[in-house]
CHARMM internal coordinates of N, CA and C (Angstrom, degrees):
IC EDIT
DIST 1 N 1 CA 1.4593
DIST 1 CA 1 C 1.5239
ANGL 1 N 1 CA 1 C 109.77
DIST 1 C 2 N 1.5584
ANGL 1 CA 1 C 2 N 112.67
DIHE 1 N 1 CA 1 C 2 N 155.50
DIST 2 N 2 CA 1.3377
ANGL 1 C 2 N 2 CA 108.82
DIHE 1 CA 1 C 2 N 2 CA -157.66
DIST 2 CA 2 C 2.3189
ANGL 2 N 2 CA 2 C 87.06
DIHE 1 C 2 N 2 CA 2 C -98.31
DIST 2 C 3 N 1.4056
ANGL 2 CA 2 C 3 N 110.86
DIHE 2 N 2 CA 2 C 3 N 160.04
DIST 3 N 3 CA 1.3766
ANGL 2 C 3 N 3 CA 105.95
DIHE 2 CA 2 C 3 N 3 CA 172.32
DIST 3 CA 3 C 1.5290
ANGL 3 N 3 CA 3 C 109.12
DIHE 2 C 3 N 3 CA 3 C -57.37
DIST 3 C 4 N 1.5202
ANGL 3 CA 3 C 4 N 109.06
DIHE 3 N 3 CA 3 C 4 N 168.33
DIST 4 N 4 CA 1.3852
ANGL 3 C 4 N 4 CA 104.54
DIHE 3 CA 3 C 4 N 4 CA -179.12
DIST 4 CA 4 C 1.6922
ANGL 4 N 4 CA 4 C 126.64
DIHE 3 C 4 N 4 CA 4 C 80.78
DIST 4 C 5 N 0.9620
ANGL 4 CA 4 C 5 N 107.94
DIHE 4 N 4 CA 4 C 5 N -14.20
DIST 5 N 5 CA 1.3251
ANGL 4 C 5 N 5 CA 132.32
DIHE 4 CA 4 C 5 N 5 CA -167.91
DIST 5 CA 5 C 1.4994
ANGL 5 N 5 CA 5 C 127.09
DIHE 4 C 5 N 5 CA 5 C -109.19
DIST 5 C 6 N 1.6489
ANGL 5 CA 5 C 6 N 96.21
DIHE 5 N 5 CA 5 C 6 N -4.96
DIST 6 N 6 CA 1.8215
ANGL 5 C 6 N 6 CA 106.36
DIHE 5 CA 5 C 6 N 6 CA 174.83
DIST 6 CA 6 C 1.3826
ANGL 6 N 6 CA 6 C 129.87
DIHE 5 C 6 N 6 CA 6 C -71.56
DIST 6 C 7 N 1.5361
ANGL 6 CA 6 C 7 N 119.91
DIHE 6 N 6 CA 6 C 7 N -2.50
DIST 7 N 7 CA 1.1163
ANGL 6 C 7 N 7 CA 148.18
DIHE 6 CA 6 C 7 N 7 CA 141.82
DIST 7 CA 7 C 1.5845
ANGL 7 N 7 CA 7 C 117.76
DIHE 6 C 7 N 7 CA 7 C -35.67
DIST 7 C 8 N 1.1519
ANGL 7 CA 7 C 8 N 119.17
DIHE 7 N 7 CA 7 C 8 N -26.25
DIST 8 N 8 CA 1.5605
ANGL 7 C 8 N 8 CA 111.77
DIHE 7 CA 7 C 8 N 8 CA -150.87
DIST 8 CA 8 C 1.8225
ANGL 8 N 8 CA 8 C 80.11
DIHE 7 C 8 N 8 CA 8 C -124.53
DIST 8 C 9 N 1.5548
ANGL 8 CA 8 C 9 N 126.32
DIHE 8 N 8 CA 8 C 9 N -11.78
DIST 9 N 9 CA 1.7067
ANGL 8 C 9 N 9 CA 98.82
DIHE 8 CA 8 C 9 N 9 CA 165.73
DIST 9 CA 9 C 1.7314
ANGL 9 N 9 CA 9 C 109.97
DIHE 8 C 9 N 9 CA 9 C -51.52
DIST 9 C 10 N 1.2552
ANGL 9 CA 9 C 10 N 91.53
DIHE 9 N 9 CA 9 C 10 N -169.89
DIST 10 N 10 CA 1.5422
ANGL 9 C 10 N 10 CA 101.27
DIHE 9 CA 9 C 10 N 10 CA -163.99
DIST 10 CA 10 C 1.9367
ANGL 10 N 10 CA 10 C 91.43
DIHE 9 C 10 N 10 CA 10 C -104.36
DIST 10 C 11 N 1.1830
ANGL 10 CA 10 C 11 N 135.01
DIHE 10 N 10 CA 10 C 11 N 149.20
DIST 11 N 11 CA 1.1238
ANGL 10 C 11 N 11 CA 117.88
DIHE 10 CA 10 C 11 N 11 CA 167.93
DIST 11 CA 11 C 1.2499
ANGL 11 N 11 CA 11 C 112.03
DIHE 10 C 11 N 11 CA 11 C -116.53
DIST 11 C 12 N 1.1107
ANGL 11 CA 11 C 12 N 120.15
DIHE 11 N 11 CA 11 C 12 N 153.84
DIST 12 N 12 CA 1.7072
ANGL 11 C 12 N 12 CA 134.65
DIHE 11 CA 11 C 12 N 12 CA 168.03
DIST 12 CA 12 C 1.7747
ANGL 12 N 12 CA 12 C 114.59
DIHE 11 C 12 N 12 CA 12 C -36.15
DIST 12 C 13 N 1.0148
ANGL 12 CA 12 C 13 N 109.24
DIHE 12 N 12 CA 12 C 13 N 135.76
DIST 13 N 13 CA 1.7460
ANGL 12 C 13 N 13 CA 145.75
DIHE 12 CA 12 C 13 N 13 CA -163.72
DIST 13 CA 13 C 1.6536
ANGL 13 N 13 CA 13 C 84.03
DIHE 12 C 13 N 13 CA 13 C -59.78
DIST 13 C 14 N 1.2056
ANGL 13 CA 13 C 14 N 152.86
DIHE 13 N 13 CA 13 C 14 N -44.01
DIST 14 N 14 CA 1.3864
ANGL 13 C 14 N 14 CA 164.27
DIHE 13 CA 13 C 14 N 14 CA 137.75
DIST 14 CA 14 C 1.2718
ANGL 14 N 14 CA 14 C 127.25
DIHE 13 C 14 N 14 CA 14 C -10.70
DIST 14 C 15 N 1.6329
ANGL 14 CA 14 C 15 N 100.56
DIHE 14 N 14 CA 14 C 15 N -57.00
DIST 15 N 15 CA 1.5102
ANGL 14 C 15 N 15 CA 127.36
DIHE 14 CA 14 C 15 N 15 CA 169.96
DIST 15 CA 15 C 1.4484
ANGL 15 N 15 CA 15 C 100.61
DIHE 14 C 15 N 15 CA 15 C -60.13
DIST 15 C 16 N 1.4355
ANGL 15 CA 15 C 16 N 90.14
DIHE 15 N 15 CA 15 C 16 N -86.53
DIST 16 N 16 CA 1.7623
ANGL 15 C 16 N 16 CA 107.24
DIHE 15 CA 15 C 16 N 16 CA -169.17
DIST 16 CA 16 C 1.5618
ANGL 16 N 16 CA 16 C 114.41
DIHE 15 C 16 N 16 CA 16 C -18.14
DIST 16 C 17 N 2.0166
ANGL 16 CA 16 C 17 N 101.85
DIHE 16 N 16 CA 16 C 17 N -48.33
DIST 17 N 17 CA 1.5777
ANGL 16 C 17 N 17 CA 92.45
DIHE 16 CA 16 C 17 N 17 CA -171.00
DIST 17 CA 17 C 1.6671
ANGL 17 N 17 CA 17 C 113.36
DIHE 16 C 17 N 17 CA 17 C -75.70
DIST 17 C 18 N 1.8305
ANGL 17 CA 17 C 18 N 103.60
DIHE 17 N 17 CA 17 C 18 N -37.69
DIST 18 N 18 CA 2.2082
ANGL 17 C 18 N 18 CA 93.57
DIHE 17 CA 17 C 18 N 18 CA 155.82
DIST 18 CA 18 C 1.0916
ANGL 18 N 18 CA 18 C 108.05
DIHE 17 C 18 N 18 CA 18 C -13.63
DIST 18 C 19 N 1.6715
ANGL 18 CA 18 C 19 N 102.99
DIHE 18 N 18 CA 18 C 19 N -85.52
DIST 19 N 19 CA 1.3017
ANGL 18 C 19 N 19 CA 94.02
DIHE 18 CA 18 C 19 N 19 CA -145.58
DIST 19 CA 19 C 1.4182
ANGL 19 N 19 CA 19 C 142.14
DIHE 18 C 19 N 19 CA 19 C -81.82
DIST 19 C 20 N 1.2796
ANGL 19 CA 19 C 20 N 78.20
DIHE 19 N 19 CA 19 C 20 N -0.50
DIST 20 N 20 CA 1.7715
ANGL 19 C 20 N 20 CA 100.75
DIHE 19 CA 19 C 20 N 20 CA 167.23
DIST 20 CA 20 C 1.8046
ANGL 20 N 20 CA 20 C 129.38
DIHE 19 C 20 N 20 CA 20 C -71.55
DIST 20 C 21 N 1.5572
ANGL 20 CA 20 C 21 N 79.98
DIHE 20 N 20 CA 20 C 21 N -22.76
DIST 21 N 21 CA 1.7369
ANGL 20 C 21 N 21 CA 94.97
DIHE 20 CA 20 C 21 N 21 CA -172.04
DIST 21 CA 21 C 1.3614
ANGL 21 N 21 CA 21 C 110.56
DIHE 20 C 21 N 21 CA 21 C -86.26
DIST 21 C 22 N 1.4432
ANGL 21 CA 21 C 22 N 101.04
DIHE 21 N 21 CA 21 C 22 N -16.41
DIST 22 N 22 CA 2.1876
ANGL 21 C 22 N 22 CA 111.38
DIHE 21 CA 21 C 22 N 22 CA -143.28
DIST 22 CA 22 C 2.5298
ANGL 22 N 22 CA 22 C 58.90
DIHE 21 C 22 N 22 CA 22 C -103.06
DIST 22 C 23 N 1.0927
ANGL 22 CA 22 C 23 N 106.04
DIHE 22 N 22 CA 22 C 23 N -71.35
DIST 23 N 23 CA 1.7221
ANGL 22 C 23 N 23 CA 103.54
DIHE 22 CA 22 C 23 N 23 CA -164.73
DIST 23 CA 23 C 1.5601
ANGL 23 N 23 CA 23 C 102.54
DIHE 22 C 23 N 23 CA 23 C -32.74
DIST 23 C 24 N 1.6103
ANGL 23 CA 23 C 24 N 120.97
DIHE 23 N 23 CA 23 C 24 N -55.50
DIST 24 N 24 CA 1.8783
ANGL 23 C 24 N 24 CA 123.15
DIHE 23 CA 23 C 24 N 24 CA 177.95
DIST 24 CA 24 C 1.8902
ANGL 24 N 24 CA 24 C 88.72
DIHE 23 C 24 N 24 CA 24 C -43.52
DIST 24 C 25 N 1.3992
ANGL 24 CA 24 C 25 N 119.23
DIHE 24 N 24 CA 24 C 25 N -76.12
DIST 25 N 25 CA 1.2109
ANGL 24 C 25 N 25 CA 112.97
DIHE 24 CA 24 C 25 N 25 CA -165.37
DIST 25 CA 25 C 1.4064
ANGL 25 N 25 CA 25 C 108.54
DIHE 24 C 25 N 25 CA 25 C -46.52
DIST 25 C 26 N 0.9043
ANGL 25 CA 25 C 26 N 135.64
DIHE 25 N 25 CA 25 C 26 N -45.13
DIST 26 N 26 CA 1.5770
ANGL 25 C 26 N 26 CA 116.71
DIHE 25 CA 25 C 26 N 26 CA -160.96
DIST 26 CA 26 C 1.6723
ANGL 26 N 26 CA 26 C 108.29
DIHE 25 C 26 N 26 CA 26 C -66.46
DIST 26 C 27 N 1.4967
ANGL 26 CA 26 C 27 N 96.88
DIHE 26 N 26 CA 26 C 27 N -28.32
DIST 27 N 27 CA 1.8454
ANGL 26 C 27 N 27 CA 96.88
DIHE 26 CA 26 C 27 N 27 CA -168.41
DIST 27 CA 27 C 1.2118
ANGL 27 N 27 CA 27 C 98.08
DIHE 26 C 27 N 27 CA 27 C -73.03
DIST 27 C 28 N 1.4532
ANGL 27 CA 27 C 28 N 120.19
DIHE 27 N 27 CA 27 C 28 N -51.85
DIST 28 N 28 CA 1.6426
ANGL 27 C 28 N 28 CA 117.75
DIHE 27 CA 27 C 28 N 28 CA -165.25
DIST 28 CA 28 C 1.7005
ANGL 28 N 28 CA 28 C 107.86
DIHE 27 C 28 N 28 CA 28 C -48.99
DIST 28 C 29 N 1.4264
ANGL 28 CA 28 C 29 N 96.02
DIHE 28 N 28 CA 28 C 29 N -47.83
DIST 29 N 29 CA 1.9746
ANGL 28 C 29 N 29 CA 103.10
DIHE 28 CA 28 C 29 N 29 CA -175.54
DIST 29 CA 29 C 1.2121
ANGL 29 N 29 CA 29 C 95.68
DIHE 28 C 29 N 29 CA 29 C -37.72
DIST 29 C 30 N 1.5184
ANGL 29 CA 29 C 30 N 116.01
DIHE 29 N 29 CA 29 C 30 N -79.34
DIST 30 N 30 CA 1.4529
ANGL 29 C 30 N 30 CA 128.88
DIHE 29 CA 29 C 30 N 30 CA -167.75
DIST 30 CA 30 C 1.0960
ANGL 30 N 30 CA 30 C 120.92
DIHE 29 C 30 N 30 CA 30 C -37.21
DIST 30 C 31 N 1.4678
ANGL 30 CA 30 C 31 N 119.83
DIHE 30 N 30 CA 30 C 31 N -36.93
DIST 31 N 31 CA 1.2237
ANGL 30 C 31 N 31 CA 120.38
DIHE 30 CA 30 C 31 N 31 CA -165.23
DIST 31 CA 31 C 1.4626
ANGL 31 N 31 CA 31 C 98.95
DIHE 30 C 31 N 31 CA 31 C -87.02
DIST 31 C 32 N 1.1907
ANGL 31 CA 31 C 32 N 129.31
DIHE 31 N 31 CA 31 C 32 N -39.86
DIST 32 N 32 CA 1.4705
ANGL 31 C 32 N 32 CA 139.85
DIHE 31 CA 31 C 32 N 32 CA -177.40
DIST 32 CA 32 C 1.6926
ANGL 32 N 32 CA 32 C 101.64
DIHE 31 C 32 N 32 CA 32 C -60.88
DIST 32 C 33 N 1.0782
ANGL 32 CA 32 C 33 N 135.84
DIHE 32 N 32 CA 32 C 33 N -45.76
DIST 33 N 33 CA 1.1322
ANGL 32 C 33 N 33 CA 151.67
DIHE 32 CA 32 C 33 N 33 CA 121.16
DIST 33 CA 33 C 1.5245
ANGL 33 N 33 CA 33 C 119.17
DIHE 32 C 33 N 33 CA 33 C 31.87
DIST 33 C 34 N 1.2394
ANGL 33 CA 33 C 34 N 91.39
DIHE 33 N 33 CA 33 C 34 N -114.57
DIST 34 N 34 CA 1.5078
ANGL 33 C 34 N 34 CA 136.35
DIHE 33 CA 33 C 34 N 34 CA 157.27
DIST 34 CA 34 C 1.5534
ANGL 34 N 34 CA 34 C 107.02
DIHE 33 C 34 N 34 CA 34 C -28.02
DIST 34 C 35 N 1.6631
ANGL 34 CA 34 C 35 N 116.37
DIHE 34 N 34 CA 34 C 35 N -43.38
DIST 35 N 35 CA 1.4880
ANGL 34 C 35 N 35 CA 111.87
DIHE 34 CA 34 C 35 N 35 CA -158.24
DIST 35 CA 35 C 1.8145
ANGL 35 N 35 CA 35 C 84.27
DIHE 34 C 35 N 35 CA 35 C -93.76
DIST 35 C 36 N 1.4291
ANGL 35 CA 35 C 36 N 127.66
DIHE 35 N 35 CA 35 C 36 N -35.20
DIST 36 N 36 CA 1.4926
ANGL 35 C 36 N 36 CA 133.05
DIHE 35 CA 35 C 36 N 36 CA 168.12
DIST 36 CA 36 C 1.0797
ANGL 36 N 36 CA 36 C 111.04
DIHE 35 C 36 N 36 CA 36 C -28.17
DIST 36 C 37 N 1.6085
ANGL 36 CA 36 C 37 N 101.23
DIHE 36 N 36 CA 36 C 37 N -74.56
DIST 37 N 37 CA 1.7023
ANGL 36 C 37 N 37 CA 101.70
DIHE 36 CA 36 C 37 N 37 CA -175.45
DIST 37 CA 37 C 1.6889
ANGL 37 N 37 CA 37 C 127.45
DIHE 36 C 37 N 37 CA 37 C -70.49
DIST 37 C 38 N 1.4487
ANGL 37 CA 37 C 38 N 104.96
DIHE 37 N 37 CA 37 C 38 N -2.20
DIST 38 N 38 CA 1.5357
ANGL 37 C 38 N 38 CA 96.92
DIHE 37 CA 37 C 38 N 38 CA -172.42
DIST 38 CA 38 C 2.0030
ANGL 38 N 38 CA 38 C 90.44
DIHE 37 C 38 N 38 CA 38 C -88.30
DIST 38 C 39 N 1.3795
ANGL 38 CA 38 C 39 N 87.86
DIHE 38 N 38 CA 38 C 39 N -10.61
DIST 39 N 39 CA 1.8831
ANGL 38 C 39 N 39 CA 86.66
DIHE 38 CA 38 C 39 N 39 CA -163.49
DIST 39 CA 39 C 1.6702
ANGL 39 N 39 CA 39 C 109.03
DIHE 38 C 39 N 39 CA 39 C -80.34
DIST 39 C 40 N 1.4961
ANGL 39 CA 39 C 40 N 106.30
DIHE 39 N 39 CA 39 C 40 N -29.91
DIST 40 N 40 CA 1.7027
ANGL 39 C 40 N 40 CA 130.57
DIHE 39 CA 39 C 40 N 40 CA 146.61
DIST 40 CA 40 C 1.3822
ANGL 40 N 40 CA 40 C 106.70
DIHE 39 C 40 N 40 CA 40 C -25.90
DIST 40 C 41 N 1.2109
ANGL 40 CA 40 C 41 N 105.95
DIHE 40 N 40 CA 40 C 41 N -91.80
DIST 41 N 41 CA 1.2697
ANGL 40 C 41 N 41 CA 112.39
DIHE 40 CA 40 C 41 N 41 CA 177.87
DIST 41 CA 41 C 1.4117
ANGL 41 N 41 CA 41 C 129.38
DIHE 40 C 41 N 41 CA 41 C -29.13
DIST 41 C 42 N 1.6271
ANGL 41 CA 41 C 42 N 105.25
DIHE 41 N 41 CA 41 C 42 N -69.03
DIST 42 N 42 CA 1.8230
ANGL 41 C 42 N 42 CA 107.29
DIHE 41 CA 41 C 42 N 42 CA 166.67
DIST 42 CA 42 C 1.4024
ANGL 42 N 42 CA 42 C 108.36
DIHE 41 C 42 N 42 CA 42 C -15.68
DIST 42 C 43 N 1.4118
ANGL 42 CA 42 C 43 N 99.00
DIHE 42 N 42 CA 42 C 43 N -74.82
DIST 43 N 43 CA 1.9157
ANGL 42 C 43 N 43 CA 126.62
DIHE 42 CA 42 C 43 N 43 CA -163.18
DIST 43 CA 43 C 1.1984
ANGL 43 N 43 CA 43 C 91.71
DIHE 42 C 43 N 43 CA 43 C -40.61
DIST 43 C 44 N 2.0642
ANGL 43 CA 43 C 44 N 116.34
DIHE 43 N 43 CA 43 C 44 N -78.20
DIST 44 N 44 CA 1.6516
ANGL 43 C 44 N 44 CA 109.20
DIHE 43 CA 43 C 44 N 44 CA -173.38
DIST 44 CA 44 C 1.4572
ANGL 44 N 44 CA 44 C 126.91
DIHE 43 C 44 N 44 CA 44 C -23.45
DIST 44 C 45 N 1.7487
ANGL 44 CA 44 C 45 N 102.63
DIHE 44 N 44 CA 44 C 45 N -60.07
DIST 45 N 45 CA 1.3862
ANGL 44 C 45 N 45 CA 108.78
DIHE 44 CA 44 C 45 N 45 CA -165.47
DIST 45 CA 45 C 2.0639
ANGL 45 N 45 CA 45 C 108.88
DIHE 44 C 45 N 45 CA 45 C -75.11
DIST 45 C 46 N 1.4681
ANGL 45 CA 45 C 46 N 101.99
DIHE 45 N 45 CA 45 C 46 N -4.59
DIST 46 N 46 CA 1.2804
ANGL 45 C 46 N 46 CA 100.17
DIHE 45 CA 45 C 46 N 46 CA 171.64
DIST 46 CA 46 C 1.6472
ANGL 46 N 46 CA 46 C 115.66
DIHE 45 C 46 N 46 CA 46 C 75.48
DIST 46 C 47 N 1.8439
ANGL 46 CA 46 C 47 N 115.85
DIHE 46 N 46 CA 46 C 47 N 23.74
DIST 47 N 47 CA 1.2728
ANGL 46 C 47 N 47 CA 129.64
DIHE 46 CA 46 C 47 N 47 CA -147.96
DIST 47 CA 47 C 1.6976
ANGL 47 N 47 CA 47 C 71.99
DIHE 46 C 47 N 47 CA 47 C -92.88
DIST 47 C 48 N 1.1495
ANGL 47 CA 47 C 48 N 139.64
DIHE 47 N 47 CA 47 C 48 N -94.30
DIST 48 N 48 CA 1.4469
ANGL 47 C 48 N 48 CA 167.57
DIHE 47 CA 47 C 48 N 48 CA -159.13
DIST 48 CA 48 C 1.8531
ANGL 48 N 48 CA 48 C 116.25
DIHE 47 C 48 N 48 CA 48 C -89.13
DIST 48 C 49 N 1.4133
ANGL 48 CA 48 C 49 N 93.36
DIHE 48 N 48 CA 48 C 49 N 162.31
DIST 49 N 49 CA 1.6668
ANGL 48 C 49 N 49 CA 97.49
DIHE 48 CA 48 C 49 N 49 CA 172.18
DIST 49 CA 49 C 1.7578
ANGL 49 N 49 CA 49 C 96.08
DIHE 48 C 49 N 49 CA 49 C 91.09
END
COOR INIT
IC SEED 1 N 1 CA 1 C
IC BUILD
């Protein structure tokens, strides 16, 4: 294998589900997030609620 390229082994059944779980978590945060502050906003500007 060429350097740079240790990325592309295969990883352990262990790994895979990490990082799969920690990647679901990061989107949900964000997205939970994201939908917080737009709901901030509404409230601030006094649009909704």
């Amino acid at each position: 294998m060429q350097i740079g390229y240790d990325y592309l082994i295969m990883r352990t059944r262990y790994m895979h589900r990490f990082l799969r779980t920690t990647g679901m978590f990061l989107v949900v945060s964000g997205a939970t997030l994201l939908a917080l502050g737009f709901a901030y906003y509404l409230y601030a500007e006094g649009v909704g609620f």
